[in-house]
N, C-alpha and C positions, 0 to 999 in steps of 0.2 A: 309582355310589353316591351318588346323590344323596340320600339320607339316610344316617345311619351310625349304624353297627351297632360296637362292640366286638366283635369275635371275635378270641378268644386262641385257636391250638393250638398243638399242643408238637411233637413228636416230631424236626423238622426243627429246633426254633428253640425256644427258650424264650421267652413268649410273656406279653404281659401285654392282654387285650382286642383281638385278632382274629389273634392271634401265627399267623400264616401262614410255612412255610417254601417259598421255590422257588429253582431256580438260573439265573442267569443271569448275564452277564457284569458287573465292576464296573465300578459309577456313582458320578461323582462326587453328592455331595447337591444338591440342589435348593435356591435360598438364600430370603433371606429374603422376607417379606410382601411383597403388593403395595398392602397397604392396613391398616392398624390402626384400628381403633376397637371403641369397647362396645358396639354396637349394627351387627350385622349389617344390609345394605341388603337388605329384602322384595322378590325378585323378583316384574314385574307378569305375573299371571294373562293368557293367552289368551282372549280370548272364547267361543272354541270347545272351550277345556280340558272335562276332562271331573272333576268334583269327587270328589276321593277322599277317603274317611272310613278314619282312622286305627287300628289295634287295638292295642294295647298286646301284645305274646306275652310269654304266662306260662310258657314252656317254651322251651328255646333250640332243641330241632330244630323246633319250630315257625318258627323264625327264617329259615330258608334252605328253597331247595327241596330235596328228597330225591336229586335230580343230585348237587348240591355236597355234602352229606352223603356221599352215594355217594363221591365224588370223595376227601373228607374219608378215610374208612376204606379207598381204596386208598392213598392215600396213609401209612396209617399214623397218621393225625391221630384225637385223640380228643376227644370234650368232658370236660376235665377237670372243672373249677367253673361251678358255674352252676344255674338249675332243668333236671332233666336227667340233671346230670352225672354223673363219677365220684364226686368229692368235693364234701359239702355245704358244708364251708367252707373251700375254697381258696384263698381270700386271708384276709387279718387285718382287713384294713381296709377300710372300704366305698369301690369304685370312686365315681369323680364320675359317672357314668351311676346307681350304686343311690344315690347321695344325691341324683339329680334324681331318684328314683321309680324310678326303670326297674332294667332286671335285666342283668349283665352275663355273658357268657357265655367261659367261658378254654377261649373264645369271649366284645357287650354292649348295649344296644339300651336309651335313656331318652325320656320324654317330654319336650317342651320347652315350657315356659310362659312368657309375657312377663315372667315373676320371675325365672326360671331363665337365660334369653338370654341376658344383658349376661355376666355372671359366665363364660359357658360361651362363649363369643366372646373376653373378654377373654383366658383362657387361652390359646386356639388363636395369640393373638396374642404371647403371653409366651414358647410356643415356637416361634417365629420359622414359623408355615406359612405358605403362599399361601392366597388369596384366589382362588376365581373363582364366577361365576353358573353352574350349571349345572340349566337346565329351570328347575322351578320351587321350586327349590335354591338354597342360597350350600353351597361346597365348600370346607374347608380342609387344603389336605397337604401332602407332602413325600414327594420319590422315598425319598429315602435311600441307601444305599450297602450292598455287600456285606461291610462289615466292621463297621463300627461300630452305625448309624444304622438304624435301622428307617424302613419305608413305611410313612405314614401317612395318612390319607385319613379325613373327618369332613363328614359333610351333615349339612345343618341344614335343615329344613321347619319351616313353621309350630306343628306339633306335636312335632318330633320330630328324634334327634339318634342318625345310625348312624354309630358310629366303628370304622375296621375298623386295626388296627395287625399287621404282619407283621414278625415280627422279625427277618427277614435282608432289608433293603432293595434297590435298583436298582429296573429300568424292569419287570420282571417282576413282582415283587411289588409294585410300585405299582399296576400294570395290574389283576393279578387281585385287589387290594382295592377297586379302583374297581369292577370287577366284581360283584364280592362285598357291597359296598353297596348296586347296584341291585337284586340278588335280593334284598335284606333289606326294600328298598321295595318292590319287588312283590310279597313275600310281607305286609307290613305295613300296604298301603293298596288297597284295594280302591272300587272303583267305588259311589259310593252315591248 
């Protein structure tokens, strides 16, 4: 998940932007940063990278592949709020993903601008995530735990900010938010 996407679902887990349930054994949480600051450090480009052009989705099953969707409705998971959804106003108050522009899905998926960055990094750091490079990514999460603590998992691109939060934590739901980030960049940034 090198970008990140909010997706909330429910069924398993009450869910606030990427609320994912799975089971797996309890973990303790993951602790604090490994690095604070306002200004995320811009991973350097490969030369032989290949340059992706970013699309904003206007629809949250546009957000994932049709697998994960798939996946999603065995498991019982549904898109509650969102463009989409079951409900058009699912929450009361606009997510930090619909105040940076973007659309959040209970299942969330925003643009990220150099106005928007500092602000949206400083958070990530107020709640104690880690920090790491990943591609051509800065990643911020946390396992979490089977009781309390949600998995959480937030990529940042140059454009763009997938935060996938699962609301019954451990290495499981970390794992498949991670996962679930990168289908939302690969459904989100295509070869141009």
């Amino acid at each position: 998940m090198s970008s990140f996407t909010s997706l909330a679902v429910l069924p398993l887990g009450v869910a606030l932007l990427v609320v994912l349930a799975g089971c797996s054994a309890e973990e303790p949480p993951v602790a604090a940063p490994t690095a604070s600051a306002t200004q995320a450090p811009e991973p350097t480009p490969t030369p032989d990278a290949v340059k992706l052009a970013f699309t904003m989705p206007t629809d949250c099953n546009a957000m994932v592949p049709q697998s994960r969707i798939d996946a999603f409705t065995a498991e019982g998971i549904i898109l509650l709020g969102g463009p989409g959804g079951k409900y058009a106003d699912y929450l009361s108050d606009a997510t930090p993903e619909e105040q940076a522009g973007g659309i959040s899905c209970i299942w969330g998926f925003a643009p990220l601008t150099p106005a928007t960055r500092p602000d949206v990094v400083a958070s990530f750091g107020e709640q104690g995530l880690n920090e790491q490079i990943v591609g051509d990514g800065v990643a911020y999460g946390v396992q979490g735990d089977r009781t309390l603590d949600p998995a959480i998992m937030n990529v940042l691109r140059g454009e763009s900010w997938i935060s996938v939060i699962a609301t019954i934590g451990g290495t499981d739901s970390y794992n498949q938010s991670v996962e679930i980030a990168q289908e939302v960049h690969d459904s989100v940034y295509t070869a141009g």
